[in-house]
N, C-alpha and C positions, 0 to 999 in steps of 0.2 A: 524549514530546516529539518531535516531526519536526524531520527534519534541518534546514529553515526558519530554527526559531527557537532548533538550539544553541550555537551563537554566543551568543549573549544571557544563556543562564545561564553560561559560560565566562569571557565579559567582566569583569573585575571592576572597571574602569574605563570612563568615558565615550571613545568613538570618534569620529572625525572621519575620516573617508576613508582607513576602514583596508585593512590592506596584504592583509589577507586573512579569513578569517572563522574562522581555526582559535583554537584558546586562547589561541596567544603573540602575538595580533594587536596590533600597535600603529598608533597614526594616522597618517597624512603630512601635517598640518597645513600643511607647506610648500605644499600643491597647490591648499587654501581660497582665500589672500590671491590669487591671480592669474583664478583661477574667477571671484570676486564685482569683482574689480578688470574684468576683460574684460566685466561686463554693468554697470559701473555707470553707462558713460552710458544704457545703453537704460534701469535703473530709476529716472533720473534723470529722463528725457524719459518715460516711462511715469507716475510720478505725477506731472511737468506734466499732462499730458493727464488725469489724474483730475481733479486740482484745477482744471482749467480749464472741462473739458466735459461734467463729471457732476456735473451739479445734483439729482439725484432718487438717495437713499437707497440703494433696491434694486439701481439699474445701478452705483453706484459702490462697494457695498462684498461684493457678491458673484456668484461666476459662476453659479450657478442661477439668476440671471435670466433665462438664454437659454436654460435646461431648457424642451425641449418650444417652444419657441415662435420667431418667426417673429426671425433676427438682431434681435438689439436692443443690445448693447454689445459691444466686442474685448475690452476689460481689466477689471477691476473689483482693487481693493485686497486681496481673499483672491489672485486669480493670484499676483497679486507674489508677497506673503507664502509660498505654496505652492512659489513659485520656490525663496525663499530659502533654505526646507526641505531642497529638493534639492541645492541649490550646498553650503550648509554642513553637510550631511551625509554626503554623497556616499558612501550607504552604509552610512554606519554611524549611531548614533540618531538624529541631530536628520530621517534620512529618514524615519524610520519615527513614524505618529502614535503606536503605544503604549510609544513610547520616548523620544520626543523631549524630553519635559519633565527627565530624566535628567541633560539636555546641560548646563548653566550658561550656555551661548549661546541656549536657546532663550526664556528669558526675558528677554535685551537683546533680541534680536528682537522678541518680545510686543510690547513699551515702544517699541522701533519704531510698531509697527504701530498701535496707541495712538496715537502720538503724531501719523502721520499722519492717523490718524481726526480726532482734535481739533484738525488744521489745518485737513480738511477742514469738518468742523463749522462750526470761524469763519467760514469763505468761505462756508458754507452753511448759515447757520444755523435757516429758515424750514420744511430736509427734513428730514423725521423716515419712518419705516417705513411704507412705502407697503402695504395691508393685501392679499395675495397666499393664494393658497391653494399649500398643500404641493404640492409636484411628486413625493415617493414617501413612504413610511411612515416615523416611526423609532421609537424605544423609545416614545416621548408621543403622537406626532402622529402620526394619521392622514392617508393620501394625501387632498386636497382641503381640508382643514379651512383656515381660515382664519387666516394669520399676520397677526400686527398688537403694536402697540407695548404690550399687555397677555399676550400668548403667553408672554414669560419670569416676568411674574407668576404663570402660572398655574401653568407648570413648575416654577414653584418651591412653591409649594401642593402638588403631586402629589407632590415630592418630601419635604413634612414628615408628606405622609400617610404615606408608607410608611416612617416614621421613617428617615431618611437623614440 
């Protein structure tokens, strides 16, 4: 194990902006409420602006839209979320993606983010997944293929093939 991630098997408790990364590391939970308190007008006024000016699927619910191509949106709904990450983990899991689900905060967040979706949805409810080709590789998809509102069907076909 590298020094990276001994923290992590040390932990025997969920972290929140801990004081340090040694074994007896405890949170400061007192330092979160003022963190997300100081940006809540901007994610206030930031999903205004989703729910107002992003009518189209792909610019408002993620920042790979602007992979590789010419500006086309400042925020999209994963930013936020990604923000959120950082402010209430600061450090300790909810920073980290293969930790975060650990946190018990990260899934109010989730149900956040959900829930903004399905606001946005009402206001918009005609956009659906505008069909885009991959901008890099990942486990499923190769670079270029074509994303579209059957992609997670199929992902999910691939994954009963390999009995998952």
């Amino acid at each position: 194990m590298t020094d990276n991630y001994v923290q992590w098997a040390s932990w025997n408790t969920t972290l929140r902006a801990p004081n340090s990364g040694g074994i007896n590391a405890y949170s400061l939970d007192e330092t979160i409420g003022p963190i997300l308190d100081n940006s809540r007008i901007s994610f206030r006024d930031r999903l205004y602006n989703l729910f107002t000016f992003y009518g189209n699927y792909s610019e408002f619910s993620t920042e790979s839209y602007t992979f590789g191509t010419a500006f086309k949106n400042a925020d999209s709904l994963e930013s936020i979320h990604d923000v959120i990450h950082g402010a209430t983990g600061s450090g300790g899991h909810m920073t980290y993606l293969d930790y975060s689900a650990y946190d018990p905060i990260f899934w109010l967040h989730h149900m956040m983010v959900d829930r903004a979706f399905a606001l946005w949805q009402a206001v918009n409810p005609n956009s659906y997944v505008v069909p885009t080709s991959a901008f890099q590789d990942s486990y499923t998809i190769p670079h270029g293929q074509i994303l579209d509102g059957d992609t997670r069907r199929s992902l999910v076909a691939v994954l009963i093939a390999c009995d998952y």
